[in-house]
LONU-448552 format. One line per field, with one value per atom (N, C-alpha, C): residue in one letter; residue number from 0; x, y, z. Coordinates in steps of 0.02 Angstrom, whole numbers, m for minus. Layout:
code: [A;...]
pos: [NUM;...]
u: [X;...]
v: [Y;...]
w: [Z;...]
***
This chain:
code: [X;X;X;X;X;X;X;X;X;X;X;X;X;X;X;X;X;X;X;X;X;X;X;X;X;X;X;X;X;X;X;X;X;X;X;X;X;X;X;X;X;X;X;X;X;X;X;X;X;X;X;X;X;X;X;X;X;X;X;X;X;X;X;X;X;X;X;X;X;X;X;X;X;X;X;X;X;X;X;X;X;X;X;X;X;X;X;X;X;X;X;X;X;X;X;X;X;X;X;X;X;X;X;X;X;X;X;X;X;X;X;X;X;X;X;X;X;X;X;X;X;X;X;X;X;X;X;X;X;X;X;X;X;X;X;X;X;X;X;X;X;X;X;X;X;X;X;X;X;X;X;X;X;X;X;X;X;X;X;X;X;X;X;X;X;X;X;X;X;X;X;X;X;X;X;X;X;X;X;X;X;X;X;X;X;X;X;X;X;X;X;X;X;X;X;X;X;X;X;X;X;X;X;X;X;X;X;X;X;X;X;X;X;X;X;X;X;X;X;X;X;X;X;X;X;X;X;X;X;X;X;X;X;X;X;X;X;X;X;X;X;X;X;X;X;X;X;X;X;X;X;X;X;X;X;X;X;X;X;X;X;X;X;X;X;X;X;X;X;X;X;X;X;X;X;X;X;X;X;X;X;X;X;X;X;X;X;X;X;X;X;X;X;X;X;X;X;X;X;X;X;X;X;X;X;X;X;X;X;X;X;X;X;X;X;X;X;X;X;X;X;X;X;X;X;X;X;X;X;X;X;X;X;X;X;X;X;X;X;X;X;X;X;X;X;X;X;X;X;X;X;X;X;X;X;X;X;X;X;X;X;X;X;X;X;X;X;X;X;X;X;X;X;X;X;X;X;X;X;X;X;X;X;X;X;X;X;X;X;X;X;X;X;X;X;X;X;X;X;X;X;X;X;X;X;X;X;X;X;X;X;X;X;X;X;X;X;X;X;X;X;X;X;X;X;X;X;X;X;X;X;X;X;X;X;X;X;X;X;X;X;X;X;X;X;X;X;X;X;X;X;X;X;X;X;X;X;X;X;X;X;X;X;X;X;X;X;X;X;X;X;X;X;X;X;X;X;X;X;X;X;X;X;X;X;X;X;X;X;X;X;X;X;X;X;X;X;X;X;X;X;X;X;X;X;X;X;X;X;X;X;X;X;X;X;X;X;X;X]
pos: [0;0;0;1;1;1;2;2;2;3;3;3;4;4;4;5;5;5;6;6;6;7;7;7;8;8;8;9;9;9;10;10;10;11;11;11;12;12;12;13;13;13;14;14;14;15;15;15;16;16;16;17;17;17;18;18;18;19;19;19;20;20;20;21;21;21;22;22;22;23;23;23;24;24;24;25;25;25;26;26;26;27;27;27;28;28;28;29;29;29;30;30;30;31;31;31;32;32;32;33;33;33;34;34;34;35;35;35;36;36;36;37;37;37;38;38;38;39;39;39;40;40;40;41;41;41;42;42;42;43;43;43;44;44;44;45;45;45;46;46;46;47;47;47;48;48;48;49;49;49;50;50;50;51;51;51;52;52;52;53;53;53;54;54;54;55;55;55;56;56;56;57;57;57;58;58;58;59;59;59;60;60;60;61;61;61;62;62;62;63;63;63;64;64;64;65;65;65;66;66;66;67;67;67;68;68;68;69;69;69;70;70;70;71;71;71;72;72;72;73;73;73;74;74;74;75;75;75;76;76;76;77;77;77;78;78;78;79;79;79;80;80;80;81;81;81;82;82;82;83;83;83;84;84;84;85;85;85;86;86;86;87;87;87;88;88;88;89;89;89;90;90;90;91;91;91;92;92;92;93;93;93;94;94;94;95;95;95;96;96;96;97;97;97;98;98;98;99;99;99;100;100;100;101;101;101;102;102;102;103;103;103;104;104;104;105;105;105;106;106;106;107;107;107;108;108;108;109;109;109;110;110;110;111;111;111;112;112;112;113;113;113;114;114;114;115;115;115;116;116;116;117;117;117;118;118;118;119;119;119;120;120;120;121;121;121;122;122;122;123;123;123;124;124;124;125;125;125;126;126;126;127;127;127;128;128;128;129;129;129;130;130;130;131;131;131;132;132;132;133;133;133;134;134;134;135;135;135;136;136;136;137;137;137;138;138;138;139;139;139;140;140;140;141;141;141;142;142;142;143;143;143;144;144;144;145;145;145;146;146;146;147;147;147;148;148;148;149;149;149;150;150;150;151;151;151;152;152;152;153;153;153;154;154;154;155;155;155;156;156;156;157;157;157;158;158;158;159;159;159;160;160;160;161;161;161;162;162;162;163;163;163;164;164;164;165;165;165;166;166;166;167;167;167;168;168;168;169;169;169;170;170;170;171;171;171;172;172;172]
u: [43;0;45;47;97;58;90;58;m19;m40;m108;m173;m148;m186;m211;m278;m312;m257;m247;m245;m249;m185;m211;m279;m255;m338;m403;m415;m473;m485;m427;m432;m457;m451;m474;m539;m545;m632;m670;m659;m696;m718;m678;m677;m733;m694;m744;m821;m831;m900;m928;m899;m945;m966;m929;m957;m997;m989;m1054;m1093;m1108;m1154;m1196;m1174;m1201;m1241;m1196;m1237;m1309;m1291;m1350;m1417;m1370;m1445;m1492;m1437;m1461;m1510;m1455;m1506;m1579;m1578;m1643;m1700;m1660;m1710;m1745;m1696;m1719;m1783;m1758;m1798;m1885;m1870;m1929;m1985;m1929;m1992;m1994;m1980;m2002;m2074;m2106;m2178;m2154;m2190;m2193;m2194;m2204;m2219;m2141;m2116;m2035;m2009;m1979;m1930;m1860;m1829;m1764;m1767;m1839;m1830;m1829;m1846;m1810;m1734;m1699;m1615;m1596;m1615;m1596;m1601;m1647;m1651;m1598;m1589;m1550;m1478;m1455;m1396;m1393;m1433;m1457;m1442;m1468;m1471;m1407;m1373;m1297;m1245;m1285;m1202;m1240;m1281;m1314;m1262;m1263;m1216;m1139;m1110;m1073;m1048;m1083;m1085;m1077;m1133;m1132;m1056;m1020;m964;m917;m924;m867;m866;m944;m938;m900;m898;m885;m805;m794;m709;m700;m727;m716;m709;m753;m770;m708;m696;m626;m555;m553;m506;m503;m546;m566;m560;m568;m576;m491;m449;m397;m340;m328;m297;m319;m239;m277;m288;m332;m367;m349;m308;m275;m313;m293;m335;m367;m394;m422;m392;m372;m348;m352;m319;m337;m371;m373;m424;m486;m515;m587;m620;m683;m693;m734;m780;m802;m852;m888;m963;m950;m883;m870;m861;m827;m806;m843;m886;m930;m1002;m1020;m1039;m1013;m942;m926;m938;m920;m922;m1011;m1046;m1114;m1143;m1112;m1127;m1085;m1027;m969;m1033;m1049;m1070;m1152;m1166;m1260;m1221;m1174;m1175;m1139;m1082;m1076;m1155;m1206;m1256;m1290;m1307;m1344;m1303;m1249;m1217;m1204;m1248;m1257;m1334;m1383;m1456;m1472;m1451;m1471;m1485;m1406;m1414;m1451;m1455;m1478;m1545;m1590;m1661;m1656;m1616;m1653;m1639;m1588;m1607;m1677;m1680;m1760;m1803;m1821;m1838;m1864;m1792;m1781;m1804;m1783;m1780;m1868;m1915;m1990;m2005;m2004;m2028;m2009;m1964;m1961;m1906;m1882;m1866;m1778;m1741;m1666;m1642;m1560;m1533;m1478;m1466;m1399;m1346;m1290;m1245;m1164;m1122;m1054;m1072;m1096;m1109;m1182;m1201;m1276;m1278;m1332;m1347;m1438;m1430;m1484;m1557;m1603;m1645;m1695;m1667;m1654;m1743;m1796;m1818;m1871;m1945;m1988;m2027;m2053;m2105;m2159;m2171;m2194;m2228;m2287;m2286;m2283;m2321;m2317;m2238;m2216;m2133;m2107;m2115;m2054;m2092;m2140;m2167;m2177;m2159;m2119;m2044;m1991;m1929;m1923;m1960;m1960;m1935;m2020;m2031;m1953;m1929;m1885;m1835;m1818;m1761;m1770;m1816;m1824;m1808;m1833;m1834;m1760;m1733;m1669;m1618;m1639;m1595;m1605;m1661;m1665;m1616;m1624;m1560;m1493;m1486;m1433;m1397;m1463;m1441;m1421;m1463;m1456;m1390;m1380;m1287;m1249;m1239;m1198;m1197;m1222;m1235;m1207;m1213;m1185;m1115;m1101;m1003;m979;m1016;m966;m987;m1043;m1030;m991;m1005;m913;m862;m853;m780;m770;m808;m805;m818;m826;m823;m772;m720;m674;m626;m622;m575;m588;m650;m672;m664;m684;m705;m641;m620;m595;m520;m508;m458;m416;m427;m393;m416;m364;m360;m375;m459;m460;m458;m460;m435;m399;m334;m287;m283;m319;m322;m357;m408;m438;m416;m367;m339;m277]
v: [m59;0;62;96;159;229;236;328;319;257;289;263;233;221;164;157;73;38;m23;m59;m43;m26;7;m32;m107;m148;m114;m118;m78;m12;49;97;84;50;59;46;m13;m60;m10;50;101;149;166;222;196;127;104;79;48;42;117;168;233;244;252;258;210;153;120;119;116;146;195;251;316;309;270;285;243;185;144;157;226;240;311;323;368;347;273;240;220;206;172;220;285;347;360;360;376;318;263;212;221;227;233;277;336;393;399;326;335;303;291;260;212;141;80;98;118;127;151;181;203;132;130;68;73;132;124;117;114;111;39;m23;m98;m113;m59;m76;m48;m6;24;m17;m58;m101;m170;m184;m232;m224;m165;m134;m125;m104;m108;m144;m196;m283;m313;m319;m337;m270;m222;m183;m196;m230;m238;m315;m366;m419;m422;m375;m322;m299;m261;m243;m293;m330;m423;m435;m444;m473;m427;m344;m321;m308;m322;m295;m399;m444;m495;m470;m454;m454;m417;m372;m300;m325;m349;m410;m439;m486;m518;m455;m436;m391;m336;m333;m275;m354;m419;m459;m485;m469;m502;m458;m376;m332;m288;m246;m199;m134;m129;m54;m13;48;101;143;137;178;237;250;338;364;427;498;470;494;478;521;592;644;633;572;560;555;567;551;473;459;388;390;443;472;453;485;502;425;383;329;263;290;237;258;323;346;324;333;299;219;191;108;99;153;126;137;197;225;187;150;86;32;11;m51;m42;29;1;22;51;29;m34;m49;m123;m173;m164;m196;m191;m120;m109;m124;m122;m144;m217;m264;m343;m339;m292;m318;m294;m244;m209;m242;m296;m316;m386;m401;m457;m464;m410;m393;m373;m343;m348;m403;m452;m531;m547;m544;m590;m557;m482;m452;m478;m486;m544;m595;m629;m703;m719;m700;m692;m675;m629;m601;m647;m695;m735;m697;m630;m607;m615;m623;m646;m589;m596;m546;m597;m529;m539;m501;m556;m545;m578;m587;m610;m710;m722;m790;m775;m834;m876;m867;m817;m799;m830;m893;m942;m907;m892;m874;m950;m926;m991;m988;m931;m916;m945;m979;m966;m914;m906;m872;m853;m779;m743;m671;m652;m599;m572;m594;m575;m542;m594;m585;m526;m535;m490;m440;m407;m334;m336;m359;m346;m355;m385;m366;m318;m282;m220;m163;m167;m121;m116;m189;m172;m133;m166;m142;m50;m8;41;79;43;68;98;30;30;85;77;153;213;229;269;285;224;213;223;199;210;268;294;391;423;398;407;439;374;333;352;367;397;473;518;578;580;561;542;530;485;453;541;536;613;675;682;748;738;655;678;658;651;640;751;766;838;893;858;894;878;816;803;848;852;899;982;1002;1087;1091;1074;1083;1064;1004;988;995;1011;1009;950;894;813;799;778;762;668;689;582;557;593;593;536;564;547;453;449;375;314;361;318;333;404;397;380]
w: [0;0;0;m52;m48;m41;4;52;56;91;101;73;9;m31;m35;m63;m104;m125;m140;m195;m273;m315;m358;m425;m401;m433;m417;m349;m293;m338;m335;m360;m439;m468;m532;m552;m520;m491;m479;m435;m394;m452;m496;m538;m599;m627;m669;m648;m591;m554;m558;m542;m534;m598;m625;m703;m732;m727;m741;m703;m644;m604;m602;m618;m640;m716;m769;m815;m817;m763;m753;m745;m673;m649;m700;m729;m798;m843;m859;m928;m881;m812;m797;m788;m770;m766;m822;m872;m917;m968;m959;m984;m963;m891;m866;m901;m912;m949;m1017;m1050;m1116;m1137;m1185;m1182;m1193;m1180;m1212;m1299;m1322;m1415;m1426;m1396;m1412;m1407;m1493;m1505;m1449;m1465;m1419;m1362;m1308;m1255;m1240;m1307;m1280;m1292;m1345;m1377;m1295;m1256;m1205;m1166;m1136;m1101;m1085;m1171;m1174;m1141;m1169;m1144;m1068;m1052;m969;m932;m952;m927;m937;m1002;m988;m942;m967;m907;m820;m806;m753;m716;m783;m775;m750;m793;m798;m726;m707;m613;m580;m586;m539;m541;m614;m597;m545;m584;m556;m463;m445;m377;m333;m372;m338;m330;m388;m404;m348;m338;m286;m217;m210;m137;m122;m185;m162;m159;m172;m191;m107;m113;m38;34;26;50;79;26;12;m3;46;9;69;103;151;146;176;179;192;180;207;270;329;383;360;393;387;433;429;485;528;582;671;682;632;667;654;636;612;692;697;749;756;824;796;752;756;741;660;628;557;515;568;567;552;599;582;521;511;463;391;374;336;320;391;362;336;377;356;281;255;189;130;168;103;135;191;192;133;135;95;41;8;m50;m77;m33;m74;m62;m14;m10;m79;m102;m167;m216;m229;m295;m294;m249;m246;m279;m235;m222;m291;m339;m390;m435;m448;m517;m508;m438;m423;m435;m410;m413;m484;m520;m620;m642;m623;m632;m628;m555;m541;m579;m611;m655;m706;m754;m812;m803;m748;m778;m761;m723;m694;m751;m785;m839;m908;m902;m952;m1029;m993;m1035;m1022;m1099;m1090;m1079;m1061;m1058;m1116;m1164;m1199;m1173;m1177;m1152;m1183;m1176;m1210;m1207;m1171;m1152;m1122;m1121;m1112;m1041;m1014;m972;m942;m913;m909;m855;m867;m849;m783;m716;m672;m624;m629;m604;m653;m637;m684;m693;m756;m763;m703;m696;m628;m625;m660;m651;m582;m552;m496;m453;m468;m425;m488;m561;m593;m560;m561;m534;m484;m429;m346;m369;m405;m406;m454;m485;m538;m488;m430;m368;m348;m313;m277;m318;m382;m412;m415;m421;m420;m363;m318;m242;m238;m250;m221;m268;m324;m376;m339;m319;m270;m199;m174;m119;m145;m212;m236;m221;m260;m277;m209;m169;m88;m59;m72;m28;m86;m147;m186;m160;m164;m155;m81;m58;33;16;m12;m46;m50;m95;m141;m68;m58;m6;65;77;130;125;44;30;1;m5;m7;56;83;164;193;186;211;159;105;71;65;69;62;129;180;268;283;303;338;324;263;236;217;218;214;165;116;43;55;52;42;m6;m56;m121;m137;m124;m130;m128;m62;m50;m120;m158;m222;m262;m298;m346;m363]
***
């Protein structure tokens, strides 16, 4: 670990997850508010659904990697309050970047509908309306949470650098 920092694997995982992450919750916003009669809102979908796969893998890799690789402390000047604030805002989002892609699985596969992808991605759930539109619900819910605990990431990693003056920066890039 040199000065501080992630893992430079970790660090890269982090950068590329946000970005697909973000555009995820873009493309899903946006999907939402197109009509059913708009053709591109199923080419969108598709795309959706594999960079959704996509996530699945990269948050396992992340797991192991964060599992198997140490963590650079935080400040001593953190207090516990900050401390544990943090672990709670890393712990729900590594929670949502499991339950997300997991719940547009059950989505898919209830709904009977495939996901294309680089390889044969087996639809393990049967046919369900019922369940795909309670894991639709959830999957929405939780983009929401997403947006949540993202917006939370970035404003106290910017209160620790505008306020507080401590470059945490430094530690992910």
């Amino acid at each position: 670990m040199e000065d501080g920092k992630y893992n430079l694997g970790l660090r890269i995982i982090h950068w590329l997850m946000a970005v697909f992450i973000i555009g995820m919750l873009c493309s899903g916003l946006y999907m939402k508010s197109l009509p059913v009669s708009n053709e591109m809102k199923f080419s969108i979908y598709a795309i959706h659904k594999a960079c959704g796969i996509t996530i699945l893998g990269l948050i396992i890799v992340r797991i192991f990697f964060r599992a198997f690789t140490c963590v650079p402390p935080l400040p001593a000047s953190f207090s516990r309050f900050v401390i544990n604030a943090s672990k709670a805002v890393h712990f729900s989002l590594y929670s949502l970047m499991v339950l997300m892609p997991l719940s547009g699985y059950v989505m898919s596969s209830a709904s009977g509908k495939k996901i294309k992808y680089f390889f044969h991605i087996p639809l393990l759930i049967n046919q369900n309306k019922d369940l795909a539109n309670a894991a639709n619900w959830v999957h929405s819910i939780l983009a929401y949470f997403m947006i949540f605990f993202i917006t939370l990431h970035i404003l106290g990693a910017l209160k620790h650098v505008f306020i507080d003056k401590q470059n945490i920066f430094k530690r992910m890039i």
